[in-house]
N, C-alpha and C positions, 0 to 999 in steps of 0.2 A: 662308317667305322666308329666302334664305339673309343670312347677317351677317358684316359684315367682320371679318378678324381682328384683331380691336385691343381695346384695354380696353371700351369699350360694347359690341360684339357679341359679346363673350364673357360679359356678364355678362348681354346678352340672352336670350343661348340658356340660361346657369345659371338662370335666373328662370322659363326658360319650363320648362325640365326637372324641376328641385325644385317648380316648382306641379303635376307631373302624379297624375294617380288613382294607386294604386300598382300596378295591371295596367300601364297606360302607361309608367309609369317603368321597370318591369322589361323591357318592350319595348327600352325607348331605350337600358338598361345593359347588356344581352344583343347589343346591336348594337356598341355601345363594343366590349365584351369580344373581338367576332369579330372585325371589323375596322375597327381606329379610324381608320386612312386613308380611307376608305369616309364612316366617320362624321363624319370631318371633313370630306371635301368635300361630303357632303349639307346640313352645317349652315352652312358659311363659304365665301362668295365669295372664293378660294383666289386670291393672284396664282402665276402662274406659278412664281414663284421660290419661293415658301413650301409648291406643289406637291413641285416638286425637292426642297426643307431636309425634307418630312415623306417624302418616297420612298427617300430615302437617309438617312434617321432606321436603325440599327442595330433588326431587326428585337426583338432583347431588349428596346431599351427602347421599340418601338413596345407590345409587349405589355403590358411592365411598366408605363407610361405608360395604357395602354386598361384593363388593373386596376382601380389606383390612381383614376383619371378615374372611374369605376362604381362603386367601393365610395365614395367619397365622398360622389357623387349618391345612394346607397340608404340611407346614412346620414342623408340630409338636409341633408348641409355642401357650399356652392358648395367649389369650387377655390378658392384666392388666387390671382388672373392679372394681373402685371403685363406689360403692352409697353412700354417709350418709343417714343416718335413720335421718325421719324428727323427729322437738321435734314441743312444743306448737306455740313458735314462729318462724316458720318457715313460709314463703306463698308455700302453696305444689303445685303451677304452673308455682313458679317466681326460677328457676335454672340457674345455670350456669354450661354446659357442657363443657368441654373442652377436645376435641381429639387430642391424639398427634398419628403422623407417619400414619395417614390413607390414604393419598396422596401416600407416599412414599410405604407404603404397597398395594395398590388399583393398582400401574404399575409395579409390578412384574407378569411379562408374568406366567399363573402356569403351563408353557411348560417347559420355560427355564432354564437354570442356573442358572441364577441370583439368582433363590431362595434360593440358598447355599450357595451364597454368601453375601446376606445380612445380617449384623448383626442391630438387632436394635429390637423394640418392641411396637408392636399396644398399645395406652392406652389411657381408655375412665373412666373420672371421673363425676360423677354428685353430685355437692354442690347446697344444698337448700341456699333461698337466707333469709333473718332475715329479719323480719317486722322491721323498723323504727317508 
């Protein structure tokens, strides 16, 4: 069942991901990895507009983003995902995302050690921006 994209259906779909056997987890991470636009419209009742914001996402940071998202799941650490809930004055296209650690999470090989040894934590926030 797909999940809306907002703080509960994202932390639905992390619950349901990081519970899986580690055959199925590698499934789910190896589909991240190829195509996370794919993979997000499989998981999340996408509205139209948030279609468009991940279509025209820059294909580097779709990549870097689909990474980053899979080496954390194989690790066992959810994402940190915040959304704010828009109000009246809000413009619902004018955002400011801000991701932290998706570089640093996107080059850990998910062969290697490293993965044990980093400490640190993926985190994607999305603030609506206020009408003036």
């Amino acid at each position: 069942m797909k999940q809306q994209f907002n703080n509960s259906g994202v932390a639905k779909v992390q619950s349901r991901i990081l519970a899986l056997p580690e055959t199925l987890l590698k499934n789910e991470t190896s589909a991240i990895r190829q195509d996370f636009l794919a993979w997000m419209e499989t998981n999340f009742a996408l509205t139209t507009s948030q279609k468009f914001q991940l279509m025209t996402m820059p294909n580097e940071l779709q990549t870097n983003l689909g990474l980053a998202i899979a080496n954390c799941y194989e690790m066992g650490q959810a994402v940190q995902f915040f959304k704010e809930t828009r109000s009246d004055h809000d413009q619902p296209d004018l955002k400011d995302i801000m991701i932290h650690g998706a570089e640093t999470m996107a080059e850990i090989d998910s062969i290697s050690m490293q993965k044990t040894a980093f400490v640190g934590q993926l985190a994607i926030n999305i603030r609506y921006k206020v009408r003036m």
